[in-house]
Backbone as CSV, one residue per row, in Angstrom:
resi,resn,N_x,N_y,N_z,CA_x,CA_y,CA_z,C_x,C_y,C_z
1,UNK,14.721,2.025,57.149,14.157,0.735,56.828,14.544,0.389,55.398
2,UNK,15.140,-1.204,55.051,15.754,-1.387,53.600,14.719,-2.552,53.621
3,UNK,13.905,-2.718,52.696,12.812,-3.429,51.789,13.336,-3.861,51.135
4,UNK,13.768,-5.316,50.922,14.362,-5.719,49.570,13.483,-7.045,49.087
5,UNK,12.265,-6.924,48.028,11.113,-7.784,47.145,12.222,-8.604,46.097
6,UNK,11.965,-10.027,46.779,11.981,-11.164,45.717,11.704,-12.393,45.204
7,UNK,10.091,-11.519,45.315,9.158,-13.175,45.510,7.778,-11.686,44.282
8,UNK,7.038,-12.406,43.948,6.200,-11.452,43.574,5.367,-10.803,44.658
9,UNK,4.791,-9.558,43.741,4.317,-8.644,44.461,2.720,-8.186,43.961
10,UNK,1.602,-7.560,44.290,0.810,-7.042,43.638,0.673,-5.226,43.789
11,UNK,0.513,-4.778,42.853,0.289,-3.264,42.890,-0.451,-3.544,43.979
12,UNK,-1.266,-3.283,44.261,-2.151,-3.113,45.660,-1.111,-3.471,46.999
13,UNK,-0.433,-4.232,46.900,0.173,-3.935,48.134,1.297,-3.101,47.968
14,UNK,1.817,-2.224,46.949,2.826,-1.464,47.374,1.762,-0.498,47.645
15,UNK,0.847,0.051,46.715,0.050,1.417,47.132,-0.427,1.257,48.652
16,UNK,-0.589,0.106,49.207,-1.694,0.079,50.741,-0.400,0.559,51.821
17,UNK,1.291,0.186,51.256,1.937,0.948,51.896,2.536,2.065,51.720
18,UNK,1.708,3.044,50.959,2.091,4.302,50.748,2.862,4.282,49.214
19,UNK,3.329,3.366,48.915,4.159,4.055,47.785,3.140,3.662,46.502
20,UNK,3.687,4.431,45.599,2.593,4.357,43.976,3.591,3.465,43.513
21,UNK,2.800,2.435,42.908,3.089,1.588,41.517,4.142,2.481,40.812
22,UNK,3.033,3.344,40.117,3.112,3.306,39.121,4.343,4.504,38.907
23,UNK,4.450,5.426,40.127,5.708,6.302,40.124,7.069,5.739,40.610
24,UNK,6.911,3.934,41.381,7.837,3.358,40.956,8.654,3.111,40.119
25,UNK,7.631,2.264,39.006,7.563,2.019,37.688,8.266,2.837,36.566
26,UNK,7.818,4.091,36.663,8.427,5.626,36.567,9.885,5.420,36.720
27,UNK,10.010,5.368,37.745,11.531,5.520,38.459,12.331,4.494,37.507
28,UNK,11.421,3.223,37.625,12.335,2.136,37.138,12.854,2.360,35.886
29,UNK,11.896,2.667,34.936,11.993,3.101,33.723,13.178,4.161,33.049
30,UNK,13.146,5.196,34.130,14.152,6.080,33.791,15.751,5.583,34.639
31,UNK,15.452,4.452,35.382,17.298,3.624,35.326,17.321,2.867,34.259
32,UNK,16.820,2.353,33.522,17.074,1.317,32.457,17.446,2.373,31.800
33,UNK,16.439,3.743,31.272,17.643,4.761,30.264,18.868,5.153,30.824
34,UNK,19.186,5.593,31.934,20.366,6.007,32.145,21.115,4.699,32.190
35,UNK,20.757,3.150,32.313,22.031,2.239,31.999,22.269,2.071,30.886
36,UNK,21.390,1.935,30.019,21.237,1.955,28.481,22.268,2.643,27.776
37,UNK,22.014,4.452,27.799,22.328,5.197,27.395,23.507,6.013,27.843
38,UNK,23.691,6.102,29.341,24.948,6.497,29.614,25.863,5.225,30.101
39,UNK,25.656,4.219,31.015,26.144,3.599,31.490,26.796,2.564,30.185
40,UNK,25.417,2.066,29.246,25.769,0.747,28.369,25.928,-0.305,28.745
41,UNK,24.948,-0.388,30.196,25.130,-1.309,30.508,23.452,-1.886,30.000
42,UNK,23.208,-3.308,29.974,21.989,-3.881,29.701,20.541,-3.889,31.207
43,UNK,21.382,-4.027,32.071,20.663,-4.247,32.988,19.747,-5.696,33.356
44,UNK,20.897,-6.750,32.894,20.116,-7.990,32.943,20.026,-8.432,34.670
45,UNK,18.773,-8.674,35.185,18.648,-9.975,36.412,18.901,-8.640,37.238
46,UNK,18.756,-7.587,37.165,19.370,-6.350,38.201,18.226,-6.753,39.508
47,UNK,18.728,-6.604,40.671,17.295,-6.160,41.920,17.717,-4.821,42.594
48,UNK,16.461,-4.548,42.344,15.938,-3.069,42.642,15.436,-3.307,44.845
49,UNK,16.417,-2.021,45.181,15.833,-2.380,46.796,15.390,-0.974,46.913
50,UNK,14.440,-1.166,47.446,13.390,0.251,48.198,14.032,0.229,49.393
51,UNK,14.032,1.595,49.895,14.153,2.294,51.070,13.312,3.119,51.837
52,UNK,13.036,3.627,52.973,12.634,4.443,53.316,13.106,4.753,54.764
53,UNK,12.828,6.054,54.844,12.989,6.756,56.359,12.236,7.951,56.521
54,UNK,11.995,7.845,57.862,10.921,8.432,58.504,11.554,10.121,58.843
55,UNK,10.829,10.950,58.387,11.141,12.338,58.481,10.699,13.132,59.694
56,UNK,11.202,13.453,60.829,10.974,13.662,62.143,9.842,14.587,62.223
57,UNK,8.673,14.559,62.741,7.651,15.582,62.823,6.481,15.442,61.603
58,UNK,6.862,14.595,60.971,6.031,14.607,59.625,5.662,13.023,59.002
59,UNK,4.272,12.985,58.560,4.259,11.624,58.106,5.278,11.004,56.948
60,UNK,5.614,12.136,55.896,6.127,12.008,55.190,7.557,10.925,55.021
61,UNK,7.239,9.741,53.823,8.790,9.288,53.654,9.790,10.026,53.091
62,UNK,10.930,9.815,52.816,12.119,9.358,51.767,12.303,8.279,51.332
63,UNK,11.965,8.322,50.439,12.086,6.379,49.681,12.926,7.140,48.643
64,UNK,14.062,5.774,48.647,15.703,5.725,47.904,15.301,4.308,47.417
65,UNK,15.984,4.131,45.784,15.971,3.026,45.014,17.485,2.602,45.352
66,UNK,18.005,1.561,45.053,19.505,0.813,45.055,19.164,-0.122,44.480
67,UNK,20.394,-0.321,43.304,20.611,-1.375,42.396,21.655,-2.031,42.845
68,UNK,21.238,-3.546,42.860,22.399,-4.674,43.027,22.178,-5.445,42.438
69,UNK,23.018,-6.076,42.501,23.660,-7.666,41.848,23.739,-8.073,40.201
70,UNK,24.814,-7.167,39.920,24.996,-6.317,38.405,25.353,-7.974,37.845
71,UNK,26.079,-9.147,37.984,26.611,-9.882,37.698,26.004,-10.543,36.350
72,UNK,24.592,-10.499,35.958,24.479,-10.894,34.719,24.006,-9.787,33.604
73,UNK,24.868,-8.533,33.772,24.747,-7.641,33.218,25.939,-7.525,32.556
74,UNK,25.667,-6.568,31.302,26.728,-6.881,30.499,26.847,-5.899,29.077
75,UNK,27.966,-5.219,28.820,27.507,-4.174,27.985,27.077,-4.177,27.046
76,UNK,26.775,-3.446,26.513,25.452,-3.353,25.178,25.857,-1.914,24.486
77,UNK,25.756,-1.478,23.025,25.651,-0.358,22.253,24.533,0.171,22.086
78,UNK,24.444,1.867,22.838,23.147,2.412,22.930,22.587,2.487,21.435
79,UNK,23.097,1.722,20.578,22.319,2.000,19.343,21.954,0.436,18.694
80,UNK,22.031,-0.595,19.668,21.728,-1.603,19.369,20.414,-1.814,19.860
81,UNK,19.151,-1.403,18.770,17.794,-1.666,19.532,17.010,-2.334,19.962
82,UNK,17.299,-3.579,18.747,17.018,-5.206,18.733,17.279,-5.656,20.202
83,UNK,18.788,-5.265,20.646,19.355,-6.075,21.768,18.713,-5.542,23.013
84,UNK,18.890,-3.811,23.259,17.489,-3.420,24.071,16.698,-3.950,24.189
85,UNK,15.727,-4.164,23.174,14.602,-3.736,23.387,14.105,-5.273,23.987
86,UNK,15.094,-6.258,23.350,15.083,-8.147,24.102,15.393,-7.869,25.503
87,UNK,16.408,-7.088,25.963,16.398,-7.319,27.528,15.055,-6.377,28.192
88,UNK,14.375,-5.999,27.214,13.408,-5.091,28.122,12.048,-6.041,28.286
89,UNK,12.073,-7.119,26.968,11.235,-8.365,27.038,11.555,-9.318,28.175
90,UNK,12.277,-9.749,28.374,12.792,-10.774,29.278,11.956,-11.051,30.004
91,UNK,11.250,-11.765,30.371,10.556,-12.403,31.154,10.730,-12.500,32.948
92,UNK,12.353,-12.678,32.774,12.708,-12.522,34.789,12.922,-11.163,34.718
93,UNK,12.858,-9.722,34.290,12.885,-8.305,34.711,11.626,-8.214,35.213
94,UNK,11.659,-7.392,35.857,10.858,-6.373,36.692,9.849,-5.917,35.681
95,UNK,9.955,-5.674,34.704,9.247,-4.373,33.335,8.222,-5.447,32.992
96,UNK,7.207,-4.627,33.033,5.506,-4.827,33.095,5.687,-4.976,31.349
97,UNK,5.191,-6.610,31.004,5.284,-6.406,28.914,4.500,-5.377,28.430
98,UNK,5.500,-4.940,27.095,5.127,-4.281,26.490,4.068,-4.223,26.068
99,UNK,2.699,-4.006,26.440,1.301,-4.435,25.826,0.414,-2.332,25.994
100,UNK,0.105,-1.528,25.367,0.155,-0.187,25.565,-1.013,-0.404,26.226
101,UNK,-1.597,-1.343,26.882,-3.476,-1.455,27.391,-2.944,-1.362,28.829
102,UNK,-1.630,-1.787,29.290,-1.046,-2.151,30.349,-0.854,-0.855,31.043
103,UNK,-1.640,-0.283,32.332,-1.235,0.999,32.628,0.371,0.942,33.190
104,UNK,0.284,-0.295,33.892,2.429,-0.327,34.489,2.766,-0.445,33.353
105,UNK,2.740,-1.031,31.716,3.680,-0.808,30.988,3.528,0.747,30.803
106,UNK,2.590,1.529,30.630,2.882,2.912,30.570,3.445,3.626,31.464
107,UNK,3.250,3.280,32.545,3.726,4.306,33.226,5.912,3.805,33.305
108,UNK,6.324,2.527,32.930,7.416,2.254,32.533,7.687,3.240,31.819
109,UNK,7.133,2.998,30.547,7.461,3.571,29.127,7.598,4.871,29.456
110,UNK,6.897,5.836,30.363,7.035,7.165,30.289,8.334,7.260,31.067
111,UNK,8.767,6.788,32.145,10.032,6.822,32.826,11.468,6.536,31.924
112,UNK,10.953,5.761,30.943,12.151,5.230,30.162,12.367,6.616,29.283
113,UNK,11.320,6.956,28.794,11.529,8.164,27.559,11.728,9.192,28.233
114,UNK,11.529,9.488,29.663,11.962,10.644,30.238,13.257,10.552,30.696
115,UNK,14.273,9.202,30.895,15.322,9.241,31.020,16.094,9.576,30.426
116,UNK,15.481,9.036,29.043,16.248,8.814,27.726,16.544,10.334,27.137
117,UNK,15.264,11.282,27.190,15.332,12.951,26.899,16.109,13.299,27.887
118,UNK,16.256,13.202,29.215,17.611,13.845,30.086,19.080,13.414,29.388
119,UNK,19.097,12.529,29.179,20.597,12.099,28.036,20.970,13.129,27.072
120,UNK,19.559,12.955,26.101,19.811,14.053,24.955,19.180,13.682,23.418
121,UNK,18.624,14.199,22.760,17.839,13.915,21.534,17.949,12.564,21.114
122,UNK,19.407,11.860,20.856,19.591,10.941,19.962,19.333,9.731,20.546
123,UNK,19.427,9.596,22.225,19.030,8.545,23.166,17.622,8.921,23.573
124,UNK,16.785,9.709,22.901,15.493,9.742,22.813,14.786,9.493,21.955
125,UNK,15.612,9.439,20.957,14.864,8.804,19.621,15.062,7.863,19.466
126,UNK,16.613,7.236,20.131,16.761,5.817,20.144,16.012,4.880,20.998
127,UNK,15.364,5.564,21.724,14.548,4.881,23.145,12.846,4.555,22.832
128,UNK,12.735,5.922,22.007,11.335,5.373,21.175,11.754,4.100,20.071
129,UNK,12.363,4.378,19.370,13.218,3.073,18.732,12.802,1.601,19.204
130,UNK,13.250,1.594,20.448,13.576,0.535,21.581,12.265,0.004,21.871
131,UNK,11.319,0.965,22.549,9.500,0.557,22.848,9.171,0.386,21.801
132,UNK,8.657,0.777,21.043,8.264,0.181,19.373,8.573,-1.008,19.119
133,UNK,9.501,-1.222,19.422,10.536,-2.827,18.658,9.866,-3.559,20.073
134,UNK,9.660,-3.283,21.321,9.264,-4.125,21.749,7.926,-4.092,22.135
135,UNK,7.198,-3.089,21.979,5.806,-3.252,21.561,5.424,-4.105,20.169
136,UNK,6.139,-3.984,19.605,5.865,-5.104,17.884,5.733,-5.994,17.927
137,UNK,7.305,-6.526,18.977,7.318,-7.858,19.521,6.447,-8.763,20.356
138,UNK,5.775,-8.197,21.067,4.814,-8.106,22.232,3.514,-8.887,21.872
139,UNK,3.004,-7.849,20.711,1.770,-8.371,19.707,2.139,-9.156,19.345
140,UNK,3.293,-9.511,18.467,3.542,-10.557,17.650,3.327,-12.154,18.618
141,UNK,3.724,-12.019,19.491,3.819,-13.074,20.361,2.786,-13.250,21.363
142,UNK,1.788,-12.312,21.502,0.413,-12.706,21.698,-0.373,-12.940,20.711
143,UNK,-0.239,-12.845,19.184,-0.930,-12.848,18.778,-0.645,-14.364,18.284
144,UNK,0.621,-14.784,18.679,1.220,-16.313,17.907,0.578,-17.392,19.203
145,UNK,0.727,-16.585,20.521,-0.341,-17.256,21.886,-1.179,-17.990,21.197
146,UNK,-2.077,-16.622,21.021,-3.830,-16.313,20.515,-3.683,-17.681,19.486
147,UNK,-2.969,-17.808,18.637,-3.606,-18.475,17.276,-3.097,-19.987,17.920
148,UNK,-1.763,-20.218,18.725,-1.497,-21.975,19.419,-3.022,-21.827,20.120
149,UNK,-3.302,-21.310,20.746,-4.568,-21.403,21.745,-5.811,-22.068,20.874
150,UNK,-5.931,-20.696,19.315,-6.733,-21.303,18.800,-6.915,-22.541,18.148
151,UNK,-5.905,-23.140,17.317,-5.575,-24.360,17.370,-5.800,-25.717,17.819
152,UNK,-5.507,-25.138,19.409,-5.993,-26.452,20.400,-7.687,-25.835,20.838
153,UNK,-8.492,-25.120,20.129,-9.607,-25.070,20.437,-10.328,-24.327,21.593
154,UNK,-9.516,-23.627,22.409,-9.434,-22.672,23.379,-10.815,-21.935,23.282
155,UNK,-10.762,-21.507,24.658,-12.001,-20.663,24.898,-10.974,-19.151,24.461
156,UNK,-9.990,-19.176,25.009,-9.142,-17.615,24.297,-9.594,-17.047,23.138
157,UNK,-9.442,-18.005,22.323,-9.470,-16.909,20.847,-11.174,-16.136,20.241
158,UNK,-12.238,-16.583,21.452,-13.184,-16.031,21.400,-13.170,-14.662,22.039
159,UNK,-12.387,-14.789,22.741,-12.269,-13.623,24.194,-11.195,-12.426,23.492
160,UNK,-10.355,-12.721,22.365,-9.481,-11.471,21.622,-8.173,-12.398,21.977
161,UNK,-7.479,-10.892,22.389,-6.058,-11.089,22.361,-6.150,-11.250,23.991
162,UNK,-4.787,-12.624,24.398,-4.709,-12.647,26.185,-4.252,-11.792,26.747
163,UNK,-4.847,-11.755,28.158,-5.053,-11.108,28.798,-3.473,-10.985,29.754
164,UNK,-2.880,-10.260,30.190,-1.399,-10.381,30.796,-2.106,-11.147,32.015
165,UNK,-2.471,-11.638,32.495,-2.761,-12.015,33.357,-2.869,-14.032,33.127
166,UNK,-2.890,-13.924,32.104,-3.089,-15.321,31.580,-1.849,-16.166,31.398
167,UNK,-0.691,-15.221,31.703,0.370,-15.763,31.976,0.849,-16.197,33.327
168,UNK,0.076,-15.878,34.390,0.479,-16.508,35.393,1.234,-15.447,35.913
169,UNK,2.117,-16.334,37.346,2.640,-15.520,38.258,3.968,-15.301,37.810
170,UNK,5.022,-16.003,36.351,5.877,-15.130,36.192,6.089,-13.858,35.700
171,UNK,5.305,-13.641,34.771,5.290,-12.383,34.105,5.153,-11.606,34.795
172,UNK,5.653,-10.243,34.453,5.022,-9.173,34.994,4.137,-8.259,34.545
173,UNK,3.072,-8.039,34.992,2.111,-7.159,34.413,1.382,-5.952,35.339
174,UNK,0.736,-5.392,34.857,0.119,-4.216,35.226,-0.569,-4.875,37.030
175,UNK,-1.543,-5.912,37.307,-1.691,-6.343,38.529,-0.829,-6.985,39.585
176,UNK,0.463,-8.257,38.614,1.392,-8.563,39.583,2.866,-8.570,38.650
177,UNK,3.435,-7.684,39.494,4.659,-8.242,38.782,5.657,-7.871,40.079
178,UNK,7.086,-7.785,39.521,7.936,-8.102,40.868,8.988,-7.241,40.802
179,UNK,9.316,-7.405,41.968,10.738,-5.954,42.486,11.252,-6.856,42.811
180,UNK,12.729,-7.388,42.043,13.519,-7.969,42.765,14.840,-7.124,43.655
């Protein structure tokens, strides 16, 4: 069976069919290091297709990831972090924003840094590099939300910093985001 998501999705419905979020997420995380870092490639607009097949005698799946439709991808220098760490912002990817409250951005982030340590020290330090710069970014731009919001007088800026969810159905966040 080939599953291929490109419309949004909610965690709850991948877990109700067996698979975890968040060891997706995982997965996903550690292809962006290996394109990053070995490939050099950016990984822009990529869709991610799930698989599975049924193991004879046993409930158990095999679920296989496949990457397609490389076409607005484009190489990048694993030591360019700025430029990372913008395609890891992007708004049409898959990657839950950088916000550390976000359990899918964590469980990303741990897939990315575990990719990045299979490479080798220097694409692991460059990869913390990379989350940092876009965790910085992240705040910065909720917190620039937070203050337009406050501005126009918003009930937000009583409530803290927004909520990923307050972005609606493009973003991706920890409740909906998307497998293309």
């Amino acid at each position: 069976m080939l599953c291929r998501w490109s419309n949004n999705i909610k965690r709850t419905d991948l877990e109700s069919s067996g698979l975890s979020s968040d060891t997706i997420l995982e997965l996903i995380g550690e292809v962006f290091a290996i394109l990053h870092f070995v490939a050099h490639v950016n990984g822009d607009d990529l869709e991610f297709l799930l698989g599975s097949t049924l193991q004879h005698d046993s409930p158990l799946q095999n679920v296989s990831i496949w990457l397609i439709d490389f076409d607005r991808c484009s190489s990048i220098e694993p030591t360019n972090v700025h430029g990372l760490a913008a395609i890891l912002d992007k708004s049409d990817l898959i990657i839950p924003k950088a916000r550390t409250t976000d359990p899918g951005y964590i469980s990303f982030k741990m897939g990315y840094l575990r990719g990045a340590e299979k490479v080798g020290t220097f694409s692991s330090h460059i990869a913390k590099e990379v989350l940092a710069s876009c965790e910085k970014d992240r705040l910065l731009k909720d917190q620039k939300y937070q203050s337009v919001r406050g501005v126009e007088g918003s009930r937000e800026t009583a409530r803290g910093p927004p909520d990923p969810k307050s972005y609606g159905q493009t973003g991706a966040d920890s409740t909906n985001w998307r497998i293309r």
